[in-house]
C-alpha positions in Angstrom: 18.7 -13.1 -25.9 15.5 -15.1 -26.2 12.2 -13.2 -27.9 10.7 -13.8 -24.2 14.0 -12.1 -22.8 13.5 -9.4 -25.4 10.1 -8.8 -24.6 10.6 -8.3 -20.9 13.5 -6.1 -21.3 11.1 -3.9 -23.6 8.7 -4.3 -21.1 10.6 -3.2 -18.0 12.2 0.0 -20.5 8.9 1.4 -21.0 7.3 0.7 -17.5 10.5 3.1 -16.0 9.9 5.4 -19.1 6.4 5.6 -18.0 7.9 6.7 -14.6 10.1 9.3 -15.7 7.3 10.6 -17.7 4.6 11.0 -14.5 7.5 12.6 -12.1 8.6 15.1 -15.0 4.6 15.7 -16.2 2.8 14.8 -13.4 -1.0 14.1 -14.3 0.4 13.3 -18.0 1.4 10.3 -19.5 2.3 10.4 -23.4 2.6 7.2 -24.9 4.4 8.9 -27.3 6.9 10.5 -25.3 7.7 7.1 -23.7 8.1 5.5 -26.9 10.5 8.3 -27.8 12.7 7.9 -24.3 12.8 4.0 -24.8 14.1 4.4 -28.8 10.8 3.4 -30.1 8.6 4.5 -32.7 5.7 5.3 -31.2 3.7 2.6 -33.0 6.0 0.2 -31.8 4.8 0.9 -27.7 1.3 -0.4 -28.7 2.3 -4.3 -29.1 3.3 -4.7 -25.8 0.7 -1.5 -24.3 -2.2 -1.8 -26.6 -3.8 1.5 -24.6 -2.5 4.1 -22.5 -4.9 2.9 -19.6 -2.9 -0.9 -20.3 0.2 0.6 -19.7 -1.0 2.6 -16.3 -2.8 -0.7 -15.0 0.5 -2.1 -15.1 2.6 0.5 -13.3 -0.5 0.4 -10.7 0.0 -3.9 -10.2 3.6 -3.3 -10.4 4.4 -0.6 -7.6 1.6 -2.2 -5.2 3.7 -5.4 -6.1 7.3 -3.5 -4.8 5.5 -1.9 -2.1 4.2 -5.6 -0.7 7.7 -7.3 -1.3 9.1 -4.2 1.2 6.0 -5.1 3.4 6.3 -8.6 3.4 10.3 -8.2 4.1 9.6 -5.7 7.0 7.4 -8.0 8.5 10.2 -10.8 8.9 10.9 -11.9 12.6 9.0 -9.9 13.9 8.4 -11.9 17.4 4.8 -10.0 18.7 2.2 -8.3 16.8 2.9 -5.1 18.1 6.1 -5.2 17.0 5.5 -5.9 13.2 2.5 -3.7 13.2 4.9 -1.0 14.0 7.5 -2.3 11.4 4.8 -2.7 9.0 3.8 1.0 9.7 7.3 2.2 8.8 8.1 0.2 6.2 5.1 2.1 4.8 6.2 5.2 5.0 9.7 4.4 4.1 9.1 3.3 0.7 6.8 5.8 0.3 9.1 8.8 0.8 11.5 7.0 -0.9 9.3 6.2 -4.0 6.8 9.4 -3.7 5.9 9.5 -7.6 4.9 5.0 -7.0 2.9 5.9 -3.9 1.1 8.8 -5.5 0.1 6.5 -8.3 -1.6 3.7 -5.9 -2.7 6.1 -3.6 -2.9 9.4 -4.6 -5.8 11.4 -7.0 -6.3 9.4 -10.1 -4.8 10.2 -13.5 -7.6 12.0 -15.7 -9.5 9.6 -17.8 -7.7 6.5 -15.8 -10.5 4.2 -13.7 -8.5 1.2 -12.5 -9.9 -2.1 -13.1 -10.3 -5.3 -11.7 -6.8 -6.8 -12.3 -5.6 -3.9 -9.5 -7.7 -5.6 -6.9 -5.6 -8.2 -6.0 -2.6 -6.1 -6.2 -3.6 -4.0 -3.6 -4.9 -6.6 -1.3 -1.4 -8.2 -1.4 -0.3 -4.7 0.4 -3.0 -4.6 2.9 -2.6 -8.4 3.8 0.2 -8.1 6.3 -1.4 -5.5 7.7 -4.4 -7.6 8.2 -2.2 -10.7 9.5 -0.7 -8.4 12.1 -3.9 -6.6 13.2 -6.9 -8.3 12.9 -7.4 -11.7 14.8 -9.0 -10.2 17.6 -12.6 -8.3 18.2 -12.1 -4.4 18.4 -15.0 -2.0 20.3 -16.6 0.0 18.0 -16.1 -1.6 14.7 -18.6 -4.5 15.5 -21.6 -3.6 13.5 -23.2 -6.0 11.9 -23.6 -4.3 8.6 -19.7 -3.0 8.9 -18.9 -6.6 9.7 -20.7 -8.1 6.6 -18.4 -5.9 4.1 -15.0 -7.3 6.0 -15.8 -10.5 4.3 -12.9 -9.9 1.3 -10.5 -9.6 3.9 -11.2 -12.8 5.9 -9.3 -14.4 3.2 -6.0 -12.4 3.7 -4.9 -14.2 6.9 -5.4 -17.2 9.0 -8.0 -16.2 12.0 -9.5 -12.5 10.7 -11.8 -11.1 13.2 -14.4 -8.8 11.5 -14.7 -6.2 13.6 -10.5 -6.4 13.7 -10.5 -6.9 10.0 -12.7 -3.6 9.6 -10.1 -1.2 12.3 -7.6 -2.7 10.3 -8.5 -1.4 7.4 -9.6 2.3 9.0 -5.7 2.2 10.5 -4.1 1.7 7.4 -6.1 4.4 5.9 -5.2 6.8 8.8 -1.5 5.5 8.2 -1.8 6.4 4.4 -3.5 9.6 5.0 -0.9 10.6 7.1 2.1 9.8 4.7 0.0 11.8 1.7 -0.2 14.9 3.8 3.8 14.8 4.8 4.2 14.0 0.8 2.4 17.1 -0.1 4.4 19.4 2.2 1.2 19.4 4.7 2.8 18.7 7.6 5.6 21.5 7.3 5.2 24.5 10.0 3.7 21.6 12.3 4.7 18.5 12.4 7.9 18.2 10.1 9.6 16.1 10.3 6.8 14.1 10.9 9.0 10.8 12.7 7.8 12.0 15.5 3.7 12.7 14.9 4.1 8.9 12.8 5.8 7.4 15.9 2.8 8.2 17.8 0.1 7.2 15.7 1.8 3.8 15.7 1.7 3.8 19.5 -2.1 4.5 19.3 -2.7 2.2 16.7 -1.2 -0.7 18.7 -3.0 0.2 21.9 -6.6 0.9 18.9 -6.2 -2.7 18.0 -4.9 -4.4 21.3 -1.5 -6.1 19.7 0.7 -7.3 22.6 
């Protein structure tokens, strides 16, 4: 094995390490315990981690990264917008139910002492850009503002032919979509609307009519 083969089997080792560590601790991450589950001394972590906030940034880039490959995938042959919007929407909540420990990570409250930086930025637009391909190349009432319509200007980039004002319900529909995946995560839902296929089925159906995909 090559040093470069080495170095990203080490690398992959201590990224699932790290996982193990959040789903067992929760808000904790000891760089010390990883070390420890990866056969390590803990010095060891540092050269390819130099900081605990190093190592989270990558687990951030890295499940936005799996959850945009499942995105990306969902969204294949799709013929109408409608349809992959709705196929987008599932494939969200899919992976998340299926990965709850990544999804809290990207999306849920913040690690203490952990402020993500820049390098997530792209990462996370790679998630919302199929959203944005499928959703927003049209005008949508109510989100035409101009001073709403001047901060859509990082997601023009995302797709051919973004609409602002779509661009900008886009972005409040894949909130409403994450919301409601957090609160069926956190056991929110149970006594109501659980399972929740039903409640998420419907605010799919909205959504499309919301953003007027045919």
């Amino acid at each position: 094995m090559s040093r470069a083969e080495t170095r990203a089997s080490n690398v992959a080792a201590i990224l699932a390490a790290a996982r193990t560590e959040i789903a067992e601790h929760g808000s904790g991450l000891s760089m010390r315990a990883v070390a420890r589950e990866v056969g390590m001394v803990s010095s060891a972590i540092y050269r390819y981690f130099p900081t605990r906030e190093a190592l989270l940034t990558a687990m951030v880039v890295e499940s936005y990264g799996n959850l945009a490959a499942t995105l990306t995938k969902a969204a294949e042959g799709r013929r109408t917008r409608a349809t992959r919007w709705t196929a987008l929407g599932e494939a969200l909540r899919a992976w998340a139910l299926a990965n709850p420990h990544e999804f809290q990570l990207i999306y849920g409250t913040p690690l203490p002492g952990y402020v993500a930086p820049p390098e997530t930025v792209p990462a996370a637009a790679a998630v919302a850009a199929p959203f944005v391909a499928a959703g927003a190349t049209q005008a949508v009432p109510g989100f035409g503002a101009p001073a709403l319509r001047a901060q859509m200007d990082v997601l023009l980039d995302l797709a051919d032919d973004v609409e602002p004002s779509g661009a900008a319900a886009v972005l409040t529909e894949l909130g409403a979509l994450i919301g409601a995946v957090s609160l069926e995560l956190a056991g929110h839902l149970v006594g109501t609307a659980d399972p929740a296929d039903h409640l998420f089925a419907a605010l799919l159906r909205r959504q499309v009519s919301t953003l007027g995909l045919r």
